[in-house]
Residue frames relative to the residue before (quaternion, step in Angstrom):
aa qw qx qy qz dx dy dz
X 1.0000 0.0000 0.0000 0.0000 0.00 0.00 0.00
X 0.1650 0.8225 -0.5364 -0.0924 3.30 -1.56 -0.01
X 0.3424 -0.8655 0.3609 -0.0590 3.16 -1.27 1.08
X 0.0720 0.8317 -0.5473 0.0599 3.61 -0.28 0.58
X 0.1649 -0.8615 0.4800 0.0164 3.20 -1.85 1.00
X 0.5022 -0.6605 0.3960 0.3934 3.11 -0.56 1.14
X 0.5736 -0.6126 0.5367 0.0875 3.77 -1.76 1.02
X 0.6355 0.2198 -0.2875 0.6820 3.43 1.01 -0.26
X 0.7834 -0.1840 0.5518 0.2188 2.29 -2.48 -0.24
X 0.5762 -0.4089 -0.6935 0.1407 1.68 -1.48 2.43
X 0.5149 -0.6551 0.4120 0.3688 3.92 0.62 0.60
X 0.1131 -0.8413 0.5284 -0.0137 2.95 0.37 1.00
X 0.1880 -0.8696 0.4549 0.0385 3.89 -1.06 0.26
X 0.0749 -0.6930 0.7144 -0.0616 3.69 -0.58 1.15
X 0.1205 0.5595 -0.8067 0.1471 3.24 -1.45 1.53
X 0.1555 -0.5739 0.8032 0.0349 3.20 -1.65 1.40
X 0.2749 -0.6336 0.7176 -0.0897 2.85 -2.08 1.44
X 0.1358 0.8286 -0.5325 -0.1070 3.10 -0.96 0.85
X 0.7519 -0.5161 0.2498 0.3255 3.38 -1.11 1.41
X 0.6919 0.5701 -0.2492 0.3662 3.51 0.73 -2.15
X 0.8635 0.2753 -0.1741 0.3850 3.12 0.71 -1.56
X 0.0371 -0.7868 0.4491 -0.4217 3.51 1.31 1.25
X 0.8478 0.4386 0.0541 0.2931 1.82 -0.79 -2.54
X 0.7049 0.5462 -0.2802 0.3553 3.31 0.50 -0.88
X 0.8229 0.3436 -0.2360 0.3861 3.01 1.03 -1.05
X 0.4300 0.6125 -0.4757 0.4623 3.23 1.90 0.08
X 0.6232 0.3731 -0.5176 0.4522 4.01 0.33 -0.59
X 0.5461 0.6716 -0.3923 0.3110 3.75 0.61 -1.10
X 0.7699 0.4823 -0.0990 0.4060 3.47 1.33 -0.88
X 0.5425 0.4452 -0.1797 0.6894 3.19 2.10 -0.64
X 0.4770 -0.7040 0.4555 0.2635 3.51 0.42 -0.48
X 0.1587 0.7541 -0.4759 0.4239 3.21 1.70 0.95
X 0.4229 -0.6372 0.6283 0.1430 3.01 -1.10 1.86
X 0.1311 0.8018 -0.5820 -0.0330 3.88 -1.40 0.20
X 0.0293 -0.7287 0.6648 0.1619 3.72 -0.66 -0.49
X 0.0294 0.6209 -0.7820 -0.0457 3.94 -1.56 0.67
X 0.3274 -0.6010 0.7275 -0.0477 1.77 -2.58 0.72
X 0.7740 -0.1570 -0.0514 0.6112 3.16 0.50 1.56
X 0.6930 -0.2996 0.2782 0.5938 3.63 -0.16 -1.31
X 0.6097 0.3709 -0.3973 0.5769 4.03 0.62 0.84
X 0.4241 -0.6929 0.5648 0.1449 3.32 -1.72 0.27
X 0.0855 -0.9249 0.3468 0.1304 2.74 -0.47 0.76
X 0.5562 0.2475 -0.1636 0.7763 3.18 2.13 0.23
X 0.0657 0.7454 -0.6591 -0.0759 3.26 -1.61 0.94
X 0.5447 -0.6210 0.4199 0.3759 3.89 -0.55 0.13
X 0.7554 0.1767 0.1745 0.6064 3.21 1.43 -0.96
X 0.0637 0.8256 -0.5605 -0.0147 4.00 0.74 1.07
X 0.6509 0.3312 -0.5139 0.4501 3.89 0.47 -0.27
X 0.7381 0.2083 -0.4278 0.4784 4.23 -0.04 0.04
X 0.3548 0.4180 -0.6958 0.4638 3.81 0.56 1.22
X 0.5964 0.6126 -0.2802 0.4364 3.57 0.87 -1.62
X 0.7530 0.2396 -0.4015 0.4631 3.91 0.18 -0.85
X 0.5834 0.6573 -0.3697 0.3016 3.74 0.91 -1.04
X 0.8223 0.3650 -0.2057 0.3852 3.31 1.32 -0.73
X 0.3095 0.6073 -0.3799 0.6254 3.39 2.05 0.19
X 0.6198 0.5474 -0.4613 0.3215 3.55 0.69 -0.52
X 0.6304 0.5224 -0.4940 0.2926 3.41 0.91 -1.52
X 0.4561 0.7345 -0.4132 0.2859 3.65 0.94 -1.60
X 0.8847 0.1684 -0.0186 0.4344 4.07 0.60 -0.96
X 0.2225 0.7157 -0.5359 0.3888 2.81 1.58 1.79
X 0.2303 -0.7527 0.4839 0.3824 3.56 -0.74 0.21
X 0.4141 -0.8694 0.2458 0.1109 3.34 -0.29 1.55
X 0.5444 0.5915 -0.3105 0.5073 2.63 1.70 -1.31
X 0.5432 0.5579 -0.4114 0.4738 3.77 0.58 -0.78
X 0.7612 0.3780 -0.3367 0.4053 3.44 -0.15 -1.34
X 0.8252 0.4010 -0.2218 0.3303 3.42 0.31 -1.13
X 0.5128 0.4610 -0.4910 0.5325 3.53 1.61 0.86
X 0.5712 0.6030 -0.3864 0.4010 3.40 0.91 -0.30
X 0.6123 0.4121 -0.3131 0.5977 3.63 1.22 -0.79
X 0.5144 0.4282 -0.5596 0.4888 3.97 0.49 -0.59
X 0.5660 0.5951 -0.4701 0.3233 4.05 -0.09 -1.13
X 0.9044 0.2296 -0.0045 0.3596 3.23 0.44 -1.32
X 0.5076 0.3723 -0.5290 0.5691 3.30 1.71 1.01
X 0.7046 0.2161 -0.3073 0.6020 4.15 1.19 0.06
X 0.1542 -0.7366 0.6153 0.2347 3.80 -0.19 0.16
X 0.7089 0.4880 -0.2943 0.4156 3.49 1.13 -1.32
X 0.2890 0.8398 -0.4554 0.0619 4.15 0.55 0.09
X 0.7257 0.3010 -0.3136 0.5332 3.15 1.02 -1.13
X 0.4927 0.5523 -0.5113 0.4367 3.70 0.90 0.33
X 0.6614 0.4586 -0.2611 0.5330 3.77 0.62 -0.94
X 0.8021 0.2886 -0.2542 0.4568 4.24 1.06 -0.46
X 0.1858 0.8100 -0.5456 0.1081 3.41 1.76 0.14
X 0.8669 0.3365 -0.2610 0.2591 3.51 0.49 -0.61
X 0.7562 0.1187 -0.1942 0.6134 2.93 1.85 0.16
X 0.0870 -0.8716 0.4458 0.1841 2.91 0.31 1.11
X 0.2387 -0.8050 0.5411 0.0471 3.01 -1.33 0.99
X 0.1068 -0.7576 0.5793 0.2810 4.00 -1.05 -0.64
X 0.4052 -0.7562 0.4387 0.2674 3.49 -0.79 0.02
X 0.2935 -0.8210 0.4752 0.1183 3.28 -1.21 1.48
X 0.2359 -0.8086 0.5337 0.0745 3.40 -0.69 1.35
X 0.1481 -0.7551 0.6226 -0.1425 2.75 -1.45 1.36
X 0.3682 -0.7194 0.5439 0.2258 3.47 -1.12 0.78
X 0.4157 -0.6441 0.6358 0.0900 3.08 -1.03 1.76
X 0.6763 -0.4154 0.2185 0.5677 3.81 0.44 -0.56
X 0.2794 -0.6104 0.7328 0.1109 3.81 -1.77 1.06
X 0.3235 -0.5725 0.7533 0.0111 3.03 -2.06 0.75
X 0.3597 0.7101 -0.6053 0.0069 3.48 -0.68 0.46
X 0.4972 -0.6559 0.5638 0.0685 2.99 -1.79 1.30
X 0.2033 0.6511 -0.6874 -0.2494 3.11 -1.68 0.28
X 0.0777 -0.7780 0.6071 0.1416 3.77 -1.19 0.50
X 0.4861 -0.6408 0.5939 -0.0200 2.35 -1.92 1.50
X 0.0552 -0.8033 0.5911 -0.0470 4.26 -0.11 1.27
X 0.3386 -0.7264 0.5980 -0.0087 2.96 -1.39 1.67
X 0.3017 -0.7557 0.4297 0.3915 3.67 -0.27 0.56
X 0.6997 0.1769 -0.1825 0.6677 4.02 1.28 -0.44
X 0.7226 -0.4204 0.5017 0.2225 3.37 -1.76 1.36
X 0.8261 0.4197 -0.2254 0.3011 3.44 -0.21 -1.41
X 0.4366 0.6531 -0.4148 0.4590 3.47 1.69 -0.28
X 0.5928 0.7132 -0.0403 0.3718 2.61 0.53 -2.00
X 0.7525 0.3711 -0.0887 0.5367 3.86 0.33 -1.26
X 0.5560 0.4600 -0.3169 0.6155 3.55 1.52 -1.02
X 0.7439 0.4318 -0.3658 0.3555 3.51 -0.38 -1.37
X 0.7532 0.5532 -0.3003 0.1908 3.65 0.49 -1.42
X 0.5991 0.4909 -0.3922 0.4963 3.76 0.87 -0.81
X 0.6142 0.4228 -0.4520 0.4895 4.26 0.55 -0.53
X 0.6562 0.4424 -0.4415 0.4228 3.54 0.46 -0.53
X 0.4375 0.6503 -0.4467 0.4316 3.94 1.07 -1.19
X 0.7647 0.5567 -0.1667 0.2785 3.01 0.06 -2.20
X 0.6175 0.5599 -0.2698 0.4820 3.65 1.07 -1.40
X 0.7133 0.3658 -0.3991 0.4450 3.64 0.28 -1.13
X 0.5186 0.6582 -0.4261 0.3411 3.91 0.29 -0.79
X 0.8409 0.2938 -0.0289 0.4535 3.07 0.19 -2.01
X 0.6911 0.3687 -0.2772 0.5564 3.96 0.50 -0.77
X 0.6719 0.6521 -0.2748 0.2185 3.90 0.20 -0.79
X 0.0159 -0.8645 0.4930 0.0963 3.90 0.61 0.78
X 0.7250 -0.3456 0.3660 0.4702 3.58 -1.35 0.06
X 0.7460 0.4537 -0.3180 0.3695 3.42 0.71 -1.51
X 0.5844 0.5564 -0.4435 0.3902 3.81 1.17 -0.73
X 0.6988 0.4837 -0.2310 0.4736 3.76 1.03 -0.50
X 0.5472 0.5390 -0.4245 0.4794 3.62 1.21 0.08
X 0.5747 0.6574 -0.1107 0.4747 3.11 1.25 -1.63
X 0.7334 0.3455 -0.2515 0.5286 3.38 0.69 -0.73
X 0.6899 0.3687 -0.2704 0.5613 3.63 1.14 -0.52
X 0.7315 -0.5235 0.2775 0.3375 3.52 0.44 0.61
X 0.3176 0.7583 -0.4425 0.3583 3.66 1.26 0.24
X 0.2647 -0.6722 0.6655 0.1876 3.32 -1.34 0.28
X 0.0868 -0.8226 0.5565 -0.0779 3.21 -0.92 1.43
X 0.4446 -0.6199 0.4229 0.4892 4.21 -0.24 0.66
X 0.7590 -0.4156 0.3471 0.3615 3.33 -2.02 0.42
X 0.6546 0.4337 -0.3703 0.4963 3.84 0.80 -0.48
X 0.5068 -0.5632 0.5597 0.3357 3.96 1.19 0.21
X 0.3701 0.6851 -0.5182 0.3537 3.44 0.14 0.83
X 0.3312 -0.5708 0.6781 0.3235 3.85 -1.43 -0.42
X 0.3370 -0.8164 0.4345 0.1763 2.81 -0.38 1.60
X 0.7642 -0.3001 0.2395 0.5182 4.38 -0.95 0.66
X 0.9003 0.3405 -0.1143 0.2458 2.82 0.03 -1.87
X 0.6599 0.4528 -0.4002 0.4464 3.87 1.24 0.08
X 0.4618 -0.5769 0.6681 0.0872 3.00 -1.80 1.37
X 0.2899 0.6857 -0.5878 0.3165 4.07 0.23 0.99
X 0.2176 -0.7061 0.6726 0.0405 3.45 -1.84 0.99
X 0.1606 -0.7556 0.6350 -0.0037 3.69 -0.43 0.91
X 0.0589 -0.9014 0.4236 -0.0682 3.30 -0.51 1.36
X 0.2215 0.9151 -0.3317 0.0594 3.76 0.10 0.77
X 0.3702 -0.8334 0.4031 -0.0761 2.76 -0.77 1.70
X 0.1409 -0.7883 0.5855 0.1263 3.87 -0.12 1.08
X 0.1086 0.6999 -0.6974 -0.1096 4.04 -0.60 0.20
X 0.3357 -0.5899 0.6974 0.2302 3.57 -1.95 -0.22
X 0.0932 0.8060 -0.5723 0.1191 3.62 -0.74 0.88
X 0.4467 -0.6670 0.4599 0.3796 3.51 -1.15 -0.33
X 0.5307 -0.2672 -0.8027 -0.0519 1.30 -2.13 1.52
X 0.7900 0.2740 -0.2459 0.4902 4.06 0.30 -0.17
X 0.8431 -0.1950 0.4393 0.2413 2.99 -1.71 -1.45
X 0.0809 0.8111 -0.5770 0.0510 4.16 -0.41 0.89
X 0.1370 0.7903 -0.5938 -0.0638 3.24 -1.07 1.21
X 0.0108 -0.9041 0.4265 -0.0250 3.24 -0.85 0.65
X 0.5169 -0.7693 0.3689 0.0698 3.73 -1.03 1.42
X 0.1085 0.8690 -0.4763 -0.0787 3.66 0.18 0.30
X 0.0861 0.7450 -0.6614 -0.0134 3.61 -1.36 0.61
X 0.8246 -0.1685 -0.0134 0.5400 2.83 -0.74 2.03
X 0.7117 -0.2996 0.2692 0.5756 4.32 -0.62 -0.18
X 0.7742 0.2693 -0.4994 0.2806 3.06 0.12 0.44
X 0.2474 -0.7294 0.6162 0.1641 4.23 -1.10 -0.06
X 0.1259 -0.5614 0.8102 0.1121 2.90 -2.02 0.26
X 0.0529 0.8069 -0.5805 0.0957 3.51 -1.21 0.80
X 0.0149 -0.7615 0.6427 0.0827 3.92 -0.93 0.10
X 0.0178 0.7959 -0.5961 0.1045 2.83 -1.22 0.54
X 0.3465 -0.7143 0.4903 0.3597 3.97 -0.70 0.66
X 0.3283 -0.8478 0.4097 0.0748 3.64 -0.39 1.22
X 0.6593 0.0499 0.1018 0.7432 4.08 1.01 -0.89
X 0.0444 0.6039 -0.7954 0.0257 3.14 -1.69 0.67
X 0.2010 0.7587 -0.6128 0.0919 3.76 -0.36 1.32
X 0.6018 -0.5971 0.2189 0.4832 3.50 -1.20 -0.66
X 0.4683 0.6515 -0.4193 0.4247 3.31 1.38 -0.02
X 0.7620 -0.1773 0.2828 0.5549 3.95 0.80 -1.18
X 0.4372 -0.6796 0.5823 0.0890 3.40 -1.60 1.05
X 0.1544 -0.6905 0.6715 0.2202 3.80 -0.79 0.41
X 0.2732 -0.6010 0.7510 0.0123 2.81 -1.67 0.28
X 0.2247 0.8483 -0.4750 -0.0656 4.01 0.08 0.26
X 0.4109 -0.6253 0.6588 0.0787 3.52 -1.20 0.54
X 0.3804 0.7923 -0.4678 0.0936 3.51 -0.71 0.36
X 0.4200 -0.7411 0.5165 0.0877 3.45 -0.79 1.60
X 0.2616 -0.7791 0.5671 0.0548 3.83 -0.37 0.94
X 0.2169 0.7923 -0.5587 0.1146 4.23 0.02 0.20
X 0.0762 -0.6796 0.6946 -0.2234 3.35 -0.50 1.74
X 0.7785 -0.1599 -0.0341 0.6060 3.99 0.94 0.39
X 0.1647 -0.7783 0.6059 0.0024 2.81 -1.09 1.92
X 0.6749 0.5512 -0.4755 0.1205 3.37 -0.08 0.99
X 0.3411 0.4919 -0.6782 0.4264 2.60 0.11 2.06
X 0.5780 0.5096 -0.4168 0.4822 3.06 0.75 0.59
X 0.3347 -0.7518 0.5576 0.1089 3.49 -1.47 0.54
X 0.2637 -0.8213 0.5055 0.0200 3.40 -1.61 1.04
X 0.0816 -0.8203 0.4862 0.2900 3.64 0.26 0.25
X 0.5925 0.6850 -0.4145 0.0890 3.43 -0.86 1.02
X 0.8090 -0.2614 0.1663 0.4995 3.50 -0.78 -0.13
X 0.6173 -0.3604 0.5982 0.3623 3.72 -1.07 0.25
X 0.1596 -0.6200 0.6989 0.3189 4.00 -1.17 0.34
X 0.7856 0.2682 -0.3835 0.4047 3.47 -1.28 1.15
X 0.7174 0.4667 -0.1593 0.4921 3.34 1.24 -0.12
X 0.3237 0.7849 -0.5251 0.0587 3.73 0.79 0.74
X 0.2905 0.6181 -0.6068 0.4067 3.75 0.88 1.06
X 0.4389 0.8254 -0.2478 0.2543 3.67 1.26 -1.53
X 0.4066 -0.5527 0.6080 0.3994 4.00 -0.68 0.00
X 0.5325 -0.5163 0.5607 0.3681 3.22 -1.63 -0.10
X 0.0825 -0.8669 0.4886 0.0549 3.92 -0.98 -0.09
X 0.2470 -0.6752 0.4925 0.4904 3.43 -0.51 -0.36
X 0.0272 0.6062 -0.7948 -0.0068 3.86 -1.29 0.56
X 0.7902 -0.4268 0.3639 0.2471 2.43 -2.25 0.63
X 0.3177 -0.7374 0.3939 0.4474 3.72 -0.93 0.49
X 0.4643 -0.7691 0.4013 0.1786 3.45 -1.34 0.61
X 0.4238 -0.6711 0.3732 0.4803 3.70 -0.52 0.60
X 0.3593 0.6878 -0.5758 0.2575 4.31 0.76 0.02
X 0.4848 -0.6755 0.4754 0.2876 3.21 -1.10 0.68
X 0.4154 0.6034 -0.4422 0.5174 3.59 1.60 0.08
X 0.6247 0.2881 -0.3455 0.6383 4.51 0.70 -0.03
X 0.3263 0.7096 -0.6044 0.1575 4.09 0.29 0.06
X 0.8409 0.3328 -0.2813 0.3209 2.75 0.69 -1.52
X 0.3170 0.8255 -0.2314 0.4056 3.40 1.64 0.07
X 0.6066 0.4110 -0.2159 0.6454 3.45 1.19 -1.48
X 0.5877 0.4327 -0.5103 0.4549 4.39 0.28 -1.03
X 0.6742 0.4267 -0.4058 0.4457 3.71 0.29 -1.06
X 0.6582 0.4591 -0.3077 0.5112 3.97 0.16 -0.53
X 0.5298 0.6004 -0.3108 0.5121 3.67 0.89 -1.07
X 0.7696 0.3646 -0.1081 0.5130 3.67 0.04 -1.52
X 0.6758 0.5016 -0.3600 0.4025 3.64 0.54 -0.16
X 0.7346 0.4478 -0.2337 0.4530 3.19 1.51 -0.84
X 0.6082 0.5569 -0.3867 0.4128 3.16 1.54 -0.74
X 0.6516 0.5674 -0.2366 0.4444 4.06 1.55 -0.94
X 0.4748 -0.6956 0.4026 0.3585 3.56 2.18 0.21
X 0.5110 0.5677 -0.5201 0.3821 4.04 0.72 0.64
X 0.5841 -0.4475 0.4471 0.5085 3.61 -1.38 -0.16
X 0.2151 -0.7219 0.6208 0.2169 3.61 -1.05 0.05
X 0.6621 0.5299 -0.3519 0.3963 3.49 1.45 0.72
X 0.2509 -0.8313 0.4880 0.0884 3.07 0.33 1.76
X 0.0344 -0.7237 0.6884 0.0355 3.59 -1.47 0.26
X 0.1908 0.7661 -0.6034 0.1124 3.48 -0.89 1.31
């Protein structure tokens, strides 16, 4: 991770986290064999307790953690808010979430990927990419009349393979073959979300937990994170990610 604070008034704060390098150090602590390639794995000793270890982060209490790190980039705050005392509200600025898919031999992998390439191009419609980004489309899966949306996709070549990727508005979907080693190949998926609100949350009102639940819009607080992984993973597995109950 890393972190930096603003020098003036109200010191404002931007810490990026990243998931991988977590993870890592959670197996690193269990004694979970592993091996990377760059920022993905490409061998694990043990992929469902990488899998629960990293469901863990999801039920960290951030807000907690991420005042503890404010503490110790200002020590002097509640001196500088004596008169008003304040805390700080965290918000996601934008999340990235991955899922990879590991081949045990390259040449699969290298075979398998261009038909997949090929599939999104030719079979993929605008509406399959709204839908995946939380849009509301009519019962025949259409774009419904009344929305003004651009669906943008972009095919590049790079090393070591092949990256396509889908944008609506700030946010994306994209894949892309990530490591080819001899231990294991990646394959990654990955759901970009720089504004969730087209997505949906089911919950209380904020100030109101007497309140029914509901759907509202999702919110960039780090209290709907885990909210966006669940929306994240739906889009990357190709479902709507607009529940209704």
């Amino acid at each position: 991770m890393n972190a930096r604070i603003q020098t003036w008034f109200p010191f404002s704060i931007q810490i990026c986290l990243n998931g991988r390098e977590w993870l890592a150090r959670q197996m690193k602590k269990e004694g979970l064999g592993f091996q990377k390639q760059d920022n993905c794995f490409v061998w694990v000793e043990d992929w469902e307790r990488a899998q629960q270890l990293l469901d863990e982060q999801l039920r960290t209490d951030l807000a907690g953690l991420l005042n503890r790190i404010a503490r110790r980039l200002n020590p002097r705050h509640e001196e500088l808010f004596t008169r008003l005392p304040v805390e700080y509200y965290w918000s996601t600025y934008q999340s990235e979430w991955a899922s990879n898919i590991t081949l045990h031999q390259a040449k699969d992998l290298r075979r398998l990927f261009p038909r997949w390439l090929q599939h999104a191009m030719l079979t993929l419609q605008s509406a399959d990419i709204l839908k995946f980004l939380g849009k509301r489309v009519t019962a025949e899966g259409e774009v419904p009349d009344n929305v003004r949306a651009e669906v943008t996709t972009s095919l590049k070549h790079r090393q070591p393979g092949a990256r396509i990727k889908h944008w609506y508005g700030k946010n994306s979907l994209k894949s892309y073959d990530k490591a080819y080693t001899a231990v294991g190949s990646t394959l990654r998926a990955e759901v970009t979300i720089q504004d969730p609100d087209s997505f949906k949350v089911y919950r209380r009102p904020e100030g109101q937990p007497e309140s029914p639940q509901r759907w509202y819009r999702l919110r960039h607080s780090v209290a709907d994170l885990h909210r966006q992984a669940e929306s994240a993973r739906r889009s990357m597995s190709g479902t709507s990610t607009r529940w209704q109950q």
